[in-house]
C-alpha positions as CSV (number, residue, x, y, z in Angstrom):
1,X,8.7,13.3,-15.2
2,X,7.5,16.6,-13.9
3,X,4.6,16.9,-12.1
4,X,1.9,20.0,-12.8
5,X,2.7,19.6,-16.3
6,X,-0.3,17.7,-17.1
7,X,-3.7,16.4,-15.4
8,X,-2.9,13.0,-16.9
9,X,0.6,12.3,-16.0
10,X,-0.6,13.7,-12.1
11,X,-3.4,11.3,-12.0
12,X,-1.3,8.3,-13.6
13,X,1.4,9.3,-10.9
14,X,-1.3,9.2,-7.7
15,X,-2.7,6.0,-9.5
16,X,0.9,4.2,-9.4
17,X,1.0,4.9,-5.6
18,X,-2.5,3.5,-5.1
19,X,-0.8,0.5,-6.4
20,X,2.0,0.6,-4.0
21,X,0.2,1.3,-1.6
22,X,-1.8,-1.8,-2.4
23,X,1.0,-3.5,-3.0
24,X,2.1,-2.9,0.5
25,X,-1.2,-3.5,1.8
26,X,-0.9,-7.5,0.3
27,X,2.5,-7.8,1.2
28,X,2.3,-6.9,4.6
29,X,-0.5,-9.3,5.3
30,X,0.9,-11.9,3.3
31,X,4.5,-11.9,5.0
32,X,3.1,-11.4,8.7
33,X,1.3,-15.1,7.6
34,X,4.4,-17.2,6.4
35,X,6.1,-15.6,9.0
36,X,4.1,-16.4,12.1
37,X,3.3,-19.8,10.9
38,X,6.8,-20.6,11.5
39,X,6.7,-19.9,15.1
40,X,4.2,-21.2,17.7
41,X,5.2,-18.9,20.2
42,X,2.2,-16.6,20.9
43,X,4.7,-14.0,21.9
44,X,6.8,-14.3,19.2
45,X,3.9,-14.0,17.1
46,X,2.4,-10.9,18.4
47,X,6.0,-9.1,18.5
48,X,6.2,-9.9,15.0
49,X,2.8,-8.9,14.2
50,X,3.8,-5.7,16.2
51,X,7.3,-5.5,13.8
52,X,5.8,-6.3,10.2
53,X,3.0,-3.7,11.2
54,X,5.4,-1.0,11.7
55,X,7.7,-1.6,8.8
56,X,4.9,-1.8,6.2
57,X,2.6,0.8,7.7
58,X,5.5,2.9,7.3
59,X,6.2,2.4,3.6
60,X,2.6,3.1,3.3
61,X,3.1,6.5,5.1
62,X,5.9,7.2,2.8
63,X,3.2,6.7,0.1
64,X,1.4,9.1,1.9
65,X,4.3,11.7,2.7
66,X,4.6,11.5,-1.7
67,X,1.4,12.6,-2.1
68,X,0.9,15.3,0.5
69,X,4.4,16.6,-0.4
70,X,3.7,17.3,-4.1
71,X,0.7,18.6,-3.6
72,X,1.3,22.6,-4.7
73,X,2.8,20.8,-8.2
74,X,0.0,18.7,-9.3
75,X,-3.5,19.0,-10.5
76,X,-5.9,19.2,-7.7
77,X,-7.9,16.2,-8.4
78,X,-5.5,14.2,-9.5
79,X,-5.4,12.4,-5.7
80,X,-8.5,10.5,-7.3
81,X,-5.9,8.2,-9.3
82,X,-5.0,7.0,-5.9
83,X,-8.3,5.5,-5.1
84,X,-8.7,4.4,-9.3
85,X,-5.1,2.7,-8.1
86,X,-6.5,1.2,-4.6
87,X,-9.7,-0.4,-6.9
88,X,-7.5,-1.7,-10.0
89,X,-6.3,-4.1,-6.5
90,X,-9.5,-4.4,-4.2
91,X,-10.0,-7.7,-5.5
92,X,-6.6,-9.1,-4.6
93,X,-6.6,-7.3,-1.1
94,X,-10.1,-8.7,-0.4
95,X,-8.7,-12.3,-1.2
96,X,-5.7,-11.4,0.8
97,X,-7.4,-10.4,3.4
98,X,-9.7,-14.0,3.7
99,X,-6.9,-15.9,3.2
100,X,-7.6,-17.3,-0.3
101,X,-4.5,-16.0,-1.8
102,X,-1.9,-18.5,-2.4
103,X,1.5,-17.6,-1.5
């Protein structure tokens, strides 16, 4: 795959990463969940909170750093795949997000 060879396969590429970065999104707030639910600590909870936030807040930087990073090789609006692959999730995140998501 090579990017600036077509508009398409840019946006298709930016719209995958809206999906991982999704993906992270979910994950993140579905792990920090079962995870704190095992331990009633209130300390133990927040230091994990703390943890899981910097572990998937950095996979969703690396997201980021892929974008930013190929941006001289790719179409200039193709960044708009990455909200079309943020909104393909919004549903699942906003259930996520409640708490209506089943683990």
């Amino acid at each position: 795959m090579q990017l600036g060879t077509s508009p398409y396969v840019d946006f298709a590429v930016c719209a995958g990463l809206g999906v991982a970065n999704a993906a992270c999104l979910v994950a993140g707030t579905v792990a920090v969940r079962a995870i704190c639910a095992a331990f009633p600590s209130l300390i133990v909870q927040g230091f994990l909170r703390v943890f899981a936030f910097a572990i998937f807040g950095g996979a969703m930087f690396a997201i980021a750093l892929v974008i930013g990073d190929t941006r001289p090789v790719r179409d200039a609006t193709s960044i708009l795949g990455f909200v079309v692959g943020m909104a393909l999730l919004l549903p699942l995140i906003l259930r996520t997000i409640r708490g209506e998501a089943s683990a």
